[in-house]
C-alpha positions in Angstrom: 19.7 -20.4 -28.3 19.1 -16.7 -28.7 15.5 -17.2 -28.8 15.6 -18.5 -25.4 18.0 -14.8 -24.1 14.9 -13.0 -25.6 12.4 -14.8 -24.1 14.1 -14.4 -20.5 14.5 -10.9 -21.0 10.8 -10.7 -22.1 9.9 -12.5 -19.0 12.2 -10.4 -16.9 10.3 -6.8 -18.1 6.7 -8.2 -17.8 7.6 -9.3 -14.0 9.3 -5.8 -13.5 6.1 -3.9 -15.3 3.6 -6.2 -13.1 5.6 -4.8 -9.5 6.0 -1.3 -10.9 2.0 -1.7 -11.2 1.2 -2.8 -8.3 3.9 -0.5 -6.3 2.3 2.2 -8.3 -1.3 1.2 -7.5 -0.9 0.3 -3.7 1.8 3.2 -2.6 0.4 5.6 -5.1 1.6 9.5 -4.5 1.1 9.3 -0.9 3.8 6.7 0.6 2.5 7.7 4.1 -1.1 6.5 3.7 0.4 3.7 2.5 2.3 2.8 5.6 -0.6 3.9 7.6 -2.8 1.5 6.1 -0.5 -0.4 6.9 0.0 0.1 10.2 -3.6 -0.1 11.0 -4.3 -3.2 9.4 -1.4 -4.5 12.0 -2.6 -3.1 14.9 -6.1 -4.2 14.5 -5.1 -7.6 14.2 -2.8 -7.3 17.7 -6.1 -6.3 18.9 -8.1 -8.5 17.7 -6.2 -11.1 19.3 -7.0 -9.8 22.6 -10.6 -9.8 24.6 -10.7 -6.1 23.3 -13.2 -5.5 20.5 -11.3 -4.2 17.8 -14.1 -3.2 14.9 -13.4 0.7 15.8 -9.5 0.7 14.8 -10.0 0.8 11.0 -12.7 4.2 11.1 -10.4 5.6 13.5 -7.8 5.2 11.2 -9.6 6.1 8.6 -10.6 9.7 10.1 -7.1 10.3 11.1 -5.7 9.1 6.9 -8.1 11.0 5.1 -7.6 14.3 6.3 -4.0 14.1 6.7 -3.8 13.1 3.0 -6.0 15.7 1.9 -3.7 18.2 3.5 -0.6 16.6 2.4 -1.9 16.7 -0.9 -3.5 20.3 -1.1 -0.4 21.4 0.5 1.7 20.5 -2.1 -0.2 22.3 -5.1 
């Protein structure tokens, strides 16, 4: 019986380890990228579900996200 306590437990910390990963990997220092990418990836799709071409929301994005992170992140050294 206590070998099936440790196993749990084991399973319990490699689940926790695998989110703190991928938390780590997708959020990363900059949370609001993050939501931003987000954000954009939503409102493409809205507008892709329209008659409106929507290949020109992800650059857009992309040339507002970069330099704000750049200065978010040069700002803070």
């Amino acid at each position: 019986m206590p070998r099936r306590r440790a196993r749990g437990a084991d399973v319990a910390v490699r689940i926790r380890a695998f989110a703190a990963f991928w938390y780590d990997f997708i959020v990363g220092d900059d949370w609001v990228v993050a939501v931003g990418v987000v954000v954009s990836l939503l409102l493409t799709y809205a507008v892709s579900r329209t008659a409106v071409p929507a290949w020109w929301l992800l650059p857009l994005f992309l040339l507002i996200l970069l330099p704000l992170s750049l200065w978010r992140g040069a700002r803070k050294r």
